[in-house]
N, C-alpha and C positions, 0 to 999 in steps of 0.2 A: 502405528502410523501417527508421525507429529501433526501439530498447523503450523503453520509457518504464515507472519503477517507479511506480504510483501507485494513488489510492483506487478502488472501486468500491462504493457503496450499497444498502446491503441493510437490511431491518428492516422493519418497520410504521410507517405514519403520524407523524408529529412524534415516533418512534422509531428515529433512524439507527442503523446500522451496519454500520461499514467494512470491507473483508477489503483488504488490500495486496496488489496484483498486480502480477507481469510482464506489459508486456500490448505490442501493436504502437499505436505514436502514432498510426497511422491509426483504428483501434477505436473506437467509440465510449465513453461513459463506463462503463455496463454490458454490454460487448460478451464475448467468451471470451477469458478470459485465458490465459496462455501455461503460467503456474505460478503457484500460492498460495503467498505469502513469509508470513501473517500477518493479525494484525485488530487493528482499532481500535473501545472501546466510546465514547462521549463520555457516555455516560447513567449510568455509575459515576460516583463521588465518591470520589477523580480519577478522570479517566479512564484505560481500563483499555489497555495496550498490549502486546502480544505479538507478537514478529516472529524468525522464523526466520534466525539470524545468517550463516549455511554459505550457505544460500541468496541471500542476500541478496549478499553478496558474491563469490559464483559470477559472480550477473548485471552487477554493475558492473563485474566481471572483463571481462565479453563485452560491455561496454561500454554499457551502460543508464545510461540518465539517471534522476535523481530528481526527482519531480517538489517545487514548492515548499512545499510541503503536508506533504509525508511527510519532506523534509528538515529540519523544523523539529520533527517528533513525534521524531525520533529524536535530534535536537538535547536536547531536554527528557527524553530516556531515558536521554542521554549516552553513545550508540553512534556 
């Protein structure tokens, strides 16, 4: 069984919002994640991104994948 860093969907109605999670590849999309690394708002102008960096790096330490999603917001953060 992988982890897999990726999104999970939170918010109201035609109003998302992201929390970034460790979470296991078998999980489902909103399933219990492992640890909260951070969130993503897309409804700011830009969109807002906050991600715990210690953390984050822990987990691909322990060998977690990114998923293609979240590798391309932090692309855009320049982390």
């Amino acid at each position: 069984m992988s982890v897999k860093v990726r999104m999970t969907r939170s918010g109201s109605k035609k109003r998302p919002f992201y929390r970034i999670v460790a979470i296991n590849s078998d999980s489902r999309r909103d399933g219990r994640p492992l640890e909260f690394l951070g969130y993503y708002n897309p409804n700011t102008n830009p969109g807002t991104l906050s991600i715990d960096n210690d953390k984050l790096q822990a987990w691909v330490g322990k060998g977690a994948e990114l998923s293609d999603t979240v590798r391309t917001l932090l692309k855009k953060l320049g982390k």
